[in-house]
N, C-alpha and C positions, 0 to 999 in steps of 0.2 A: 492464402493458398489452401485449397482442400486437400486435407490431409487425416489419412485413419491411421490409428495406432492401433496393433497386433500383437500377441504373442505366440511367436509360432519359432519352436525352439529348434528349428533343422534337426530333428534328431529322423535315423534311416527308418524307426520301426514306427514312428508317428505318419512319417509321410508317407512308406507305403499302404499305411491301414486307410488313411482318407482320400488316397488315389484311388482304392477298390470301389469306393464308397459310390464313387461321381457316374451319377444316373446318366450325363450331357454327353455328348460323344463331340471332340473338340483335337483339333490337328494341330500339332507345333512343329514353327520356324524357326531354326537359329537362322543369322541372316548379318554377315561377312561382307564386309567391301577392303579391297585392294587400292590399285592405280584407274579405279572409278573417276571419271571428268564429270564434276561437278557445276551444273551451269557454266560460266564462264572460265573456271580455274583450268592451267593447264594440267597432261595429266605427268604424274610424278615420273621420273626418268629411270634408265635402268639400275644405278645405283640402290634409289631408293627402291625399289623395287628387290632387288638381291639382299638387304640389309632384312627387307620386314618377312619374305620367305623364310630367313633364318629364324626369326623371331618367332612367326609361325610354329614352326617343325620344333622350336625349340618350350615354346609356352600353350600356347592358344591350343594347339590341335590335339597334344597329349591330355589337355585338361579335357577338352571336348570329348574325348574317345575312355574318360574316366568316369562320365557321370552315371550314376546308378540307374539312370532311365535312359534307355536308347530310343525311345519313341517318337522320336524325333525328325524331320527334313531341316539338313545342313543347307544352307543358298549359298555362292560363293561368288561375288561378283567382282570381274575385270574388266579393263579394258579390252574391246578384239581385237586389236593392235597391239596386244602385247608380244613381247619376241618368243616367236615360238618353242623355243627352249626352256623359258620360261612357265611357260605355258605347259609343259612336257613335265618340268619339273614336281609343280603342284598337280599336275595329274595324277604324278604317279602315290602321293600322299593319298589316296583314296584307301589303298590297303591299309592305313592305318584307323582309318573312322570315313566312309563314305560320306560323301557329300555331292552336289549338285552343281558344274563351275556353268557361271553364267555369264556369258561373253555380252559386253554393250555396249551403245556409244553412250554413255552417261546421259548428260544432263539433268532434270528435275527427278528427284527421286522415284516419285510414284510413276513417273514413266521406264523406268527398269527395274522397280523393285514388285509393284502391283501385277505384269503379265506371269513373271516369273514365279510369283505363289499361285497363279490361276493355273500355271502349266505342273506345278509340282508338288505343289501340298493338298493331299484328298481334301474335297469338302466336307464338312461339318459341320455343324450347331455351330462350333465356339472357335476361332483361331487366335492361338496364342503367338505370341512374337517375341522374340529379345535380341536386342542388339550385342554384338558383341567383334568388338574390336581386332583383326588382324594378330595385334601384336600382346592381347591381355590374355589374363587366364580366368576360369572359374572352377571353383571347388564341385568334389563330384557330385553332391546332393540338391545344384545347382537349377536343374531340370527340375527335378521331382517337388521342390520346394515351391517353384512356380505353378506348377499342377496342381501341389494343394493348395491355393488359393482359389481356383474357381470353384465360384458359389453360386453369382446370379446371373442375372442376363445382361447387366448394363457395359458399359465400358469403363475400365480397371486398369489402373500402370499399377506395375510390383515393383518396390524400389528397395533392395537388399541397403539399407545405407553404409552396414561394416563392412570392408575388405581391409584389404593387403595392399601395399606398394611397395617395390622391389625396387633396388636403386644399386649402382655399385659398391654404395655405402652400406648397404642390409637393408634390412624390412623394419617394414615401420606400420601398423596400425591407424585405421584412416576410417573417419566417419563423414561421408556427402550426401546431402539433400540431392535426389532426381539426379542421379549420376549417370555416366555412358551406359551403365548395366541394365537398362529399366528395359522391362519387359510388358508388353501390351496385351490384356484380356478384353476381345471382345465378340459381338458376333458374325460370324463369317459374312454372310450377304451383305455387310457394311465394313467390312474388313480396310483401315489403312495401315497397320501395322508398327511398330515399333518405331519407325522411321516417319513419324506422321508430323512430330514434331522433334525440334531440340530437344536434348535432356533438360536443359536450364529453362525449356516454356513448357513442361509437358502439361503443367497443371492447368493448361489452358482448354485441353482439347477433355480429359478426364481429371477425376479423383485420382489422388496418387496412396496407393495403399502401402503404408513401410510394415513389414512382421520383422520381428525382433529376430535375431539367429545369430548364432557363431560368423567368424566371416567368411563372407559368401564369395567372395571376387578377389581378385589381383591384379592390380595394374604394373606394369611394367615401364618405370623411367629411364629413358634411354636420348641418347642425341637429337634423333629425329622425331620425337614425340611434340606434338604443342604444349602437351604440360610436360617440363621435364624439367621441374626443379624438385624439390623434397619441402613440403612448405609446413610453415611454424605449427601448425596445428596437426602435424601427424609425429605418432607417437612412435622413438626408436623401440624395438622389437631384441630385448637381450639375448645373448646365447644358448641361457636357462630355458628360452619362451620358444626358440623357433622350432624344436620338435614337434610340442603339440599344435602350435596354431598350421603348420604344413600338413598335420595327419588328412586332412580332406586333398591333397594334391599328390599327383602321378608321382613315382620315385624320378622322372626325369628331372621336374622341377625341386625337387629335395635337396638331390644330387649338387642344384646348381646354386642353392642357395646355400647348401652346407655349405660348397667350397669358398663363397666369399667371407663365414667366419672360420674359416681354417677347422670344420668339425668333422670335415668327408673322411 
């Protein structure tokens, strides 16, 4: 597996000095999927649907509307078949960090993810991508840390490998190889985007570049997750720890994690 080692320490006063720095003029995606119908899968029902809205509003969108670089185009993609209430619902989330909801009838990725950055993210030299999950979070320095990474012209995954996982049990400390987080540097006229491959093949399609940082991300285990168990290799997170590792996350998420060690 090609893979570069980095030292790039997420600190706010490093990444905005080398963000001024970048000669390349280069557009970023965050890029969302909901009750997306995937090839054949059918699409998730209203339940699940009303479950991951809350998950949403409740992780994902404050961390989003936290991160120190707003320069960004948010994609948000559903089903058009969603119930319109629904649909009403996360519209009105826009006051809290705009974004772009992009109605479709699913299937193969590139066929709703590719028109959708040609309608909404300005062209550029460079398009950056990062996946990011519905229902996870990312710390605020989150954007800006991917931004200082472009350098050349080739094509580049960014792979934060420390985050966070949240469980009703506490936080626990977690290091993944090409995780859901990986975000895509490459050049626009040949642009497939974060979603080009798996996390588990990226290193197929590019180099996967890891820089070292604080943790960068948050996953959130819950019922309806595919991963939602707490597995032997993440580390519990004591009482003493959780003030500073939450200092990069919105007071919402603070909030919600004091209250599961009784520290709110």
């Amino acid at each position: 597996m090609a893979r570069q080692q980095g030292d790039h320490g997420a600190k706010a006063f490093t990444v905005r000095t080398q963000t001024t720095r970048l000669k390349r003029k280069l557009s970023y995606a965050l890029l969302t999927r909901f009750n997306v119908r995937i090839m054949n899968r059918s699409v998730p029902n209203r339940e699940w649907m009303l479950h991951r809205i809350s998950l949403f509003e409740e992780f994902c969108l404050p961390s989003v509307a936290n991160q120190t670089d707003q320069d960004f185009v948010w994609l948000i993609f559903i089903d058009k078949d969603t119930d319109p209430d629904l649909l009403q619902r996360i519209m009105a989330l826009k006051v809290v960090r705009p974004f772009e909801l992009c109605l479709t009838e699913g299937g193969r990725r590139r066929h709703f993810i590719r028109p959708a950055v040609k309608q909404y993210i300005p062209r550029a030299d460079y398009l950056v991508s990062t996946r990011l999950d519905n229902d996870d979070a990312i710390g605020k320095y989150f954007i800006a840390d991917v931004k200082a990474c472009v350098t050349g012209s080739t094509r580049l995954w960014i792979n934060f490998r420390c985050g966070l996982v949240l469980s009703d049990g506490g936080l626990y400390k977690a290091t993944q190889e090409s995780n859901p987080f990986l975000s895509l540097i490459e050049p626009f006229l040949k642009f497939r985007t974060a979603f080009a491959k798996g996390h588990n093949r990226a290193d197929s399609l590019a180099p996967i570049h890891e820089p070292s940082a604080r943790p960068a991300w948050m996953k959130i285990i819950h019922g309806q997750n595919i991963c939602n168990q707490v597995r032997s290799d993440y580390i519990p997170v004591g009482p003493d720890q959780v003030s500073d590792l939450l200092e990069d996350y919105p007071t919402q998420i603070k909030r919600h994690v004091l209250r599961i060690y009784n520290l709110s």
